[in-house]
C-alpha positions as CSV (number, residue, x, y, z in Angstrom):
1,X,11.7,16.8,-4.3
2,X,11.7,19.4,-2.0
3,X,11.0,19.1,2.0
4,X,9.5,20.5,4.8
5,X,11.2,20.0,8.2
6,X,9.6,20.6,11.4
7,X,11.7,20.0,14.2
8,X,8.9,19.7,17.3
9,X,9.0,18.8,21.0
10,X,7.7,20.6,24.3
11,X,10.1,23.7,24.9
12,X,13.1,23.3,26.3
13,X,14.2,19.5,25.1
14,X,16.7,21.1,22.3
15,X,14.8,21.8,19.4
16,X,16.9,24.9,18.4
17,X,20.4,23.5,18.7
18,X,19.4,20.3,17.1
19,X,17.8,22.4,14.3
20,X,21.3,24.7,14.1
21,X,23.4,21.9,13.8
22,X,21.3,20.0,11.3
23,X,20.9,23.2,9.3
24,X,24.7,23.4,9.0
25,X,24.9,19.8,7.8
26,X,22.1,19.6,5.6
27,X,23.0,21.3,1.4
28,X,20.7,24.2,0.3
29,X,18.4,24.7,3.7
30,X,16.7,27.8,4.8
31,X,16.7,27.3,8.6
32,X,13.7,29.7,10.9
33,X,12.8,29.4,14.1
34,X,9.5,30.8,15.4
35,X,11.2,32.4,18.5
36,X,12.1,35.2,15.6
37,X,8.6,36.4,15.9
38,X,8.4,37.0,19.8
39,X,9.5,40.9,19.2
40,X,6.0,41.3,17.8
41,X,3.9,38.9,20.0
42,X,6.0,40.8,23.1
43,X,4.7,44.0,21.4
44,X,1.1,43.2,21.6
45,X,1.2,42.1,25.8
46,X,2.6,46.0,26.0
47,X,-0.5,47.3,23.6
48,X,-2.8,45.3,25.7
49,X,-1.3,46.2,28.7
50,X,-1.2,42.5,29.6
51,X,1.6,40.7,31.6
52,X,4.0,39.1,29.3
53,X,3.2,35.4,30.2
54,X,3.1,33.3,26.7
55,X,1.0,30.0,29.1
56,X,-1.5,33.0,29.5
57,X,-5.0,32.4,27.9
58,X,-4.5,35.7,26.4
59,X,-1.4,34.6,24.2
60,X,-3.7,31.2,23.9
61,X,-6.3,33.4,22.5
62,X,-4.5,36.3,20.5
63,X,-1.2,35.3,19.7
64,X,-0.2,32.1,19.3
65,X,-1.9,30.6,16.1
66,X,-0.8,33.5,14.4
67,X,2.6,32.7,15.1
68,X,2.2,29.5,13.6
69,X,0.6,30.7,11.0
70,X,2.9,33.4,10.0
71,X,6.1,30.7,10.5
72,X,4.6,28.5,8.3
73,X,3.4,31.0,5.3
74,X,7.5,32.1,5.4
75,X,8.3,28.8,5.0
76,X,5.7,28.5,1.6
77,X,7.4,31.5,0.4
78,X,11.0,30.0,1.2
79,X,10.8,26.8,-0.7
80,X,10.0,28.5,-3.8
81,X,13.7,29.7,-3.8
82,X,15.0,26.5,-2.1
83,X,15.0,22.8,-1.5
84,X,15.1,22.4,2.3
85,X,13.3,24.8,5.0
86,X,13.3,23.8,8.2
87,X,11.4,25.0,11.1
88,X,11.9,25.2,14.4
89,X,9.0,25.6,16.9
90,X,7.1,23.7,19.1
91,X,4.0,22.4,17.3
92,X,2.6,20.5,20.1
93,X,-0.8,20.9,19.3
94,X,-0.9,20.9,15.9
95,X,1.6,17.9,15.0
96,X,-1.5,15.9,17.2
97,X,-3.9,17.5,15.0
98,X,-4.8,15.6,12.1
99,X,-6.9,17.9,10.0
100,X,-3.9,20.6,10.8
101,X,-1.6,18.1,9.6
102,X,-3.5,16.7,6.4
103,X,-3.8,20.3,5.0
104,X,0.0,21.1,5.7
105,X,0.5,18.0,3.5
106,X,-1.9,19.0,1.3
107,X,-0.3,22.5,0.5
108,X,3.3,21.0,0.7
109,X,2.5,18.8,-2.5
110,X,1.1,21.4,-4.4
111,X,5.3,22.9,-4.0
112,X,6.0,19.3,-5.1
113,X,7.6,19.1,-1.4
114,X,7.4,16.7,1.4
115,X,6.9,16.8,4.8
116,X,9.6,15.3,7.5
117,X,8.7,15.8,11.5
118,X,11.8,15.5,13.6
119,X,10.5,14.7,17.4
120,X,13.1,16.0,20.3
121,X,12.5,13.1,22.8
122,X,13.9,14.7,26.3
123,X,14.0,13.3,29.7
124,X,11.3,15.9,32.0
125,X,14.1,16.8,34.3
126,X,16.5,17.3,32.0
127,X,14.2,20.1,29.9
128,X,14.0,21.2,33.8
129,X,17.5,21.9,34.2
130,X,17.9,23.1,30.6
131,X,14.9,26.1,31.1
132,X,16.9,26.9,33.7
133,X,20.2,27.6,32.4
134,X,18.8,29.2,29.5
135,X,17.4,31.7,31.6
136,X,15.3,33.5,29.7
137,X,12.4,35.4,30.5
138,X,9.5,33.3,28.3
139,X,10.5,30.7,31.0
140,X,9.8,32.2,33.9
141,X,6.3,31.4,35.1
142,X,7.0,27.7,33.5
143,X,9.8,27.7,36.0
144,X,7.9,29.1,39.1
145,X,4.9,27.2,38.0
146,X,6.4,24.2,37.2
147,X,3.7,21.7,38.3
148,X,1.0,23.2,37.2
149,X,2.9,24.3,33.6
150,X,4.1,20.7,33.2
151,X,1.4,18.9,33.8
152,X,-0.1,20.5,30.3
153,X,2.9,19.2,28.3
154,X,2.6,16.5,26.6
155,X,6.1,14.3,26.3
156,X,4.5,11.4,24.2
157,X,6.0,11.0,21.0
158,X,3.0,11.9,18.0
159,X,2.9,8.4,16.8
160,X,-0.4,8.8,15.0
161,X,2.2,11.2,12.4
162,X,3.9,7.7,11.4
163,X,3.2,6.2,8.5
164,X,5.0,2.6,8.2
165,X,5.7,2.5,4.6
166,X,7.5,6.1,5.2
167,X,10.9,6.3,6.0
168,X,11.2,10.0,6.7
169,X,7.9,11.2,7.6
170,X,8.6,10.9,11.5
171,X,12.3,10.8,13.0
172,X,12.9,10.4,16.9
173,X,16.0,12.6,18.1
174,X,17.1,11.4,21.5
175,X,18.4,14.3,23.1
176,X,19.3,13.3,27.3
177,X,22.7,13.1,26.8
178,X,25.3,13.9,24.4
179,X,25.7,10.3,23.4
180,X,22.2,10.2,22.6
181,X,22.4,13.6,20.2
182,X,25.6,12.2,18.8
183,X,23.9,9.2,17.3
184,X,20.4,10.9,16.5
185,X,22.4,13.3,14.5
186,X,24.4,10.6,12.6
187,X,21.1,8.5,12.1
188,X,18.5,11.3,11.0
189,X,21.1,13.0,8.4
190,X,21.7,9.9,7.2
191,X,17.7,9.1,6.3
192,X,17.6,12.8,5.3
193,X,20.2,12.8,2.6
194,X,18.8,8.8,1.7
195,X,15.5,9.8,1.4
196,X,16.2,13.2,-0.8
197,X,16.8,10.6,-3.9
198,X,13.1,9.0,-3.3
């Protein structure tokens, strides 16, 4: 069976080098990562003459679905050629959503594929120190705003996305410290690569 894996936290808790070093372990995986798509949503601040702030509710309003949406239809498209895509992205909002989520299941079994959340579970000051060392420039009103940005951001592991009688429907990957990612790793490939014989 083929499988669907969204690797999901708040930004910043270490969603894309979790999902690059899984993606290297896993056999026959296309790996994306939303961020790929901010050359176009930077494109549309400029033609709207906008400031490039992605907390803005003009990306709310014009942008940000549409990432989402266009992540997810190249991830359709990508497990008709193979058996793992993973995605790497946020999903905040939507992995809380349970219509959003019921449909994504709902168009994953018609690919005959599954659906496996991976949850980055970060300390709040250690995503803190890590938006600032990355330095980028998405960051920097979160960083200078960091109150008021944080207070939006919601840390709580999606529970309601956990099914008991599921193995491999939601993982936890504790990510504060490199002992933490050593034994995530170990533990969530090994429930991958049990789970692809269901």
């Amino acid at each position: 069976m083929k499988r669907l894996l969204l690797v999901t936290s708040p930004p910043a808790c270490g969603k894309t080098y979790i999902s690059k070093k899984l993606a290297e372990n896993l056999k026959h995986v296309v790996y994306l990562d939303k961020d790929s798509l901010i050359v176009l949503s930077k494109q549309i601040f400029v033609v709207a003459r906008e400031e490039y702030n992605r907390s803005s509710p003009f990306f709310e309003k014009y942008i940000r679905d549409f990432e989402y949406d266009a992540i997810i239809a190249i991830a359709m498209e990508a497990l008709e050629y193979d058996d793992i895509v993973l995605i790497n992205a946020p999903f905040t909002r939507e992995v809380r959503d349970k219509n959003y989520m019921t449909r994504l299941r709902e168009r994953l079994q018609e690919k005959n594929a599954r659906l496996t959340v991976i949850w980055v579970q970060t300390d709040v000051e250690v995503v803190r120190q890590r938006m600032i060392e990355r330095n980028s420039d998405r960051d920097t009103w979160k960083i200078e705003h960091w109150d008021e940005y944080n207070k939006n951001i919601n840390y709580d592991i999606p529970k309601e996305l956990d099914n008991p009688n599921v193995k491999d429907d939601l993982l936890i990957f504790k990510n504060s410290s490199d002992e933490e990612f050593q034994a995530s790793m170990k533990e969530i490939l090994s429930i991958i690569e049990e789970t692809n014989h269901d």
